[in-house]
C-alpha positions as CSV (number, residue, x, y, z in Angstrom):
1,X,59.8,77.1,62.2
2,X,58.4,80.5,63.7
3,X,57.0,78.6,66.5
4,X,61.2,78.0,67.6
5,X,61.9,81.4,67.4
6,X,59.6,83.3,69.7
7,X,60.8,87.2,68.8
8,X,59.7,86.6,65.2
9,X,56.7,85.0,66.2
10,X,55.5,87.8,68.0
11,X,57.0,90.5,65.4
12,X,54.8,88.7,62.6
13,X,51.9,88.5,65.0
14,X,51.5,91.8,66.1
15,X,52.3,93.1,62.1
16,X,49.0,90.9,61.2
17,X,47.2,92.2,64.3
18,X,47.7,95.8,62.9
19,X,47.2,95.3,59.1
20,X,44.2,93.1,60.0
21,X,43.1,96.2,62.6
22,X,43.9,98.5,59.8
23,X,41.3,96.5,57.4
24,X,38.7,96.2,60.2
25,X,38.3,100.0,60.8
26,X,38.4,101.2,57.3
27,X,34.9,100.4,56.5
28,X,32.3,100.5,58.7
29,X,29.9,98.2,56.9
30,X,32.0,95.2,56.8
31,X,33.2,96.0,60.5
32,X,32.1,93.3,62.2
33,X,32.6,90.7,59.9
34,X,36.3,91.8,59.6
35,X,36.9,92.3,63.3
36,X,35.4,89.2,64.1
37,X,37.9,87.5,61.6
38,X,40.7,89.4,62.8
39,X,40.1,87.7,66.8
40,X,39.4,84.7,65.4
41,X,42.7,84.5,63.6
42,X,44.4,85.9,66.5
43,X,42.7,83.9,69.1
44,X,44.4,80.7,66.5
45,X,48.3,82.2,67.0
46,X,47.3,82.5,71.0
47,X,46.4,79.0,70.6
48,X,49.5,77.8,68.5
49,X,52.1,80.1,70.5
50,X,51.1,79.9,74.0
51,X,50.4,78.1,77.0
52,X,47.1,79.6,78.2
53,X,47.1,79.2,82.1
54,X,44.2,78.6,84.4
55,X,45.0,78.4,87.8
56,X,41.8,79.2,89.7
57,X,38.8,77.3,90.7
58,X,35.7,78.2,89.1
59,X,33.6,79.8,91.7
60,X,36.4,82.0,92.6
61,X,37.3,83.5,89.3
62,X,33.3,83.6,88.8
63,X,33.5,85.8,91.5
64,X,36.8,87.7,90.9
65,X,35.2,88.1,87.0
66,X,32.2,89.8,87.9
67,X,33.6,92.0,90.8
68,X,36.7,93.4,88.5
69,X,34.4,93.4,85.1
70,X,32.2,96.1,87.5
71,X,35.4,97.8,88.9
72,X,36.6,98.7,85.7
73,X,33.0,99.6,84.0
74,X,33.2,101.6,87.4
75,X,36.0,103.1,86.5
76,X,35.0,104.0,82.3
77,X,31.8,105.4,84.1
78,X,34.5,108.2,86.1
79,X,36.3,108.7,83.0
80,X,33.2,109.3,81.0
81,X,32.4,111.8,83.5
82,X,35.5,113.8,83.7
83,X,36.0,113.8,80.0
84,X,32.1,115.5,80.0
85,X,32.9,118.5,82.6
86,X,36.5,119.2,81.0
87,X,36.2,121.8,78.8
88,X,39.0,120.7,76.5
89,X,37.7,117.0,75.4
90,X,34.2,116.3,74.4
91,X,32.0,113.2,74.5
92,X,30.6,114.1,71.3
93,X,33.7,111.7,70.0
94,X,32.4,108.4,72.3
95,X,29.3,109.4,70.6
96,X,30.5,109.0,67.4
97,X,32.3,106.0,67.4
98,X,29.8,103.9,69.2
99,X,27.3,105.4,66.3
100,X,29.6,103.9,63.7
101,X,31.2,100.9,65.1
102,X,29.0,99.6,68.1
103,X,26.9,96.8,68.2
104,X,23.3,97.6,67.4
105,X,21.8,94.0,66.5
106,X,21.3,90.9,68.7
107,X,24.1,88.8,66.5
108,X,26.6,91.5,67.3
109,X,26.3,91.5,70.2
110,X,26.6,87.5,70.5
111,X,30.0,87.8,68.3
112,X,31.0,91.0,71.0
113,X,30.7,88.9,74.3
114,X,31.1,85.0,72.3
115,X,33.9,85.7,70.5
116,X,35.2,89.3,70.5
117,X,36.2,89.4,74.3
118,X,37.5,85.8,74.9
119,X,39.6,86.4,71.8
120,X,41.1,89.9,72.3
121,X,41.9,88.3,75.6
122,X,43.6,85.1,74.7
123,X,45.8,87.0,72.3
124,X,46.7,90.4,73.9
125,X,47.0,89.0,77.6
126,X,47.8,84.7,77.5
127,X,49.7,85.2,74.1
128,X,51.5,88.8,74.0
129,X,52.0,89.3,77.6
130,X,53.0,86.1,78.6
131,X,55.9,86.0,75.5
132,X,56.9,89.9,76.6
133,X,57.9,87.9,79.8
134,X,60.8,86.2,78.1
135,X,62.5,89.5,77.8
136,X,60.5,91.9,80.6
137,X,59.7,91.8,84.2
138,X,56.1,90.9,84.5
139,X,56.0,94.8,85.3
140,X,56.9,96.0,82.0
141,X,55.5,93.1,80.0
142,X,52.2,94.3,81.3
143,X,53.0,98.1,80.5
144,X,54.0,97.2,77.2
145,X,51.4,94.7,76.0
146,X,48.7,97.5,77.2
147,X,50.2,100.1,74.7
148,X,50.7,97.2,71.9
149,X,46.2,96.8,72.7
150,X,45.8,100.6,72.7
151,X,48.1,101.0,69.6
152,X,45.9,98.6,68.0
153,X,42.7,101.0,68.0
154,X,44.8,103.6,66.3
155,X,43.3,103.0,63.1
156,X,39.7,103.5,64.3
157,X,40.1,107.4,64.8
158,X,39.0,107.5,68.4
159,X,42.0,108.4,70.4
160,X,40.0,108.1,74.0
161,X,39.4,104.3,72.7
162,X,43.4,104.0,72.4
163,X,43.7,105.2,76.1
164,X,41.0,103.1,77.0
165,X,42.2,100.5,75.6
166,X,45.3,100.6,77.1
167,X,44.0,101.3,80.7
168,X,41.6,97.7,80.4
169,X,44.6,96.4,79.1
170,X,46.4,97.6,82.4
171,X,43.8,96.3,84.7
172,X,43.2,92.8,82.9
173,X,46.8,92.6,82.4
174,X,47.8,92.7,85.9
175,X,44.8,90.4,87.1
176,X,46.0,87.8,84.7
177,X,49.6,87.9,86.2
178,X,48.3,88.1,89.6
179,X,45.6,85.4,89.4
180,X,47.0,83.5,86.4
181,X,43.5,82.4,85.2
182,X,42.5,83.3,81.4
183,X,39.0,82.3,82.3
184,X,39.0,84.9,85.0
185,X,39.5,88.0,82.9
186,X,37.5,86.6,79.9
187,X,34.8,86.8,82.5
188,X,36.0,90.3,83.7
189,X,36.0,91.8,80.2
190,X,32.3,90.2,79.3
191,X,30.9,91.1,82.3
192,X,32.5,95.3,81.4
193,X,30.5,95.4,78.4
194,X,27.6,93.7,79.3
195,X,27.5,96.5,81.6
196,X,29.0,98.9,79.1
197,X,26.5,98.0,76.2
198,X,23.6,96.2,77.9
199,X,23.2,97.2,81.3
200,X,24.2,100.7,82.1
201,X,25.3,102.6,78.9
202,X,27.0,105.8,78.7
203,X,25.0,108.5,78.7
């Protein structure tokens, strides 16, 4: 039934996103079993909803996912570094959320690059973006999808992840419409926290 009537699909999918969001960040010990739940369940409605496109060829969105993944660790890496000499936001807050809610064991990790990144992707981009189109210029779906992911992370109490959110959001979102490959910015945001989290952590 829901599935003939796009505008409620997407209401009730973005209500579950954020009470699902809502019961992911309220306890830190059962964060990653939650959150992990909570993509899995949306990556399901991405599935049902939409049609996820993949128009490239795989050694070229190989390439395009690694070189944009780097751009926009690139770019976290300038943020990071303006946030530390401004006088009126501190890092100590990065600090603190990675210390509660980052991945600190080898299976986290796995369910963070496995399952985590292709998910938040299939659902905020290939499902939410690509339905905001039905109503929105591909300019303003993208806009508007980005704050819908930042808004997401409200709950978490880490208001520099809601704008970071929302930036990734702006970058993957307009690389999806432009390249119209899911695979390629599944790759993109993997390859941003590998470097994130693996490579070339914040300091």
């Amino acid at each position: 039934m829901f599935r003939q009537i796009p505008i409620i699909g997407l209401i009730l999918s973005l209500c579950l996103a954020y009470a699902f969001n809502w019961l992911t960040f309220s306890n830190d010990k059962v964060f990653w079993y939650f959150y992990t739940f909570t993509v899995l369940f949306l990556m399901s409605l991405a599935f049902y909803y939409a049609k996820i496109e993949d128009s490239l060829r795989t050694t070229h969105y190989v390439i395009l996912g690694l070189a944009f993944g780097a751009i926009t660790y690139a770019l976290f890496v300038l943020g990071y570094k303006a946030i530390d000499i401004t006088p009126f936001i501190s890092t100590n807050s990065v600090t603190a959320f990675l210390s509660k809610f980052g991945p600190v064991a080898i299976w986290q990790y796995l369910l963070l690059l496995l399952i985590i990144a292709p998910g938040e992707e299939l659902f905020w981009r290939g499902y939410i973006q690509h339905q905001l189109k039905r109503w929105l210029s591909p300019v303003f779906s993208i806009i508007l999808s980005s704050l819908l992911y930042g808004f997401s992370f409200v709950f978490s109490g880490f208001p520099l992840g809601i704008f970071a959110a929302f930036m990734t959001g702006i970058i993957f979102g307009i690389l999806y419409e432009w390249k119209k490959s899911m695979p390629l910015i599944i790759l993109s945001h993997i390859t941003l926290l590998v470097l994130l989290f693996l490579v070339l952590p914040l300091r």
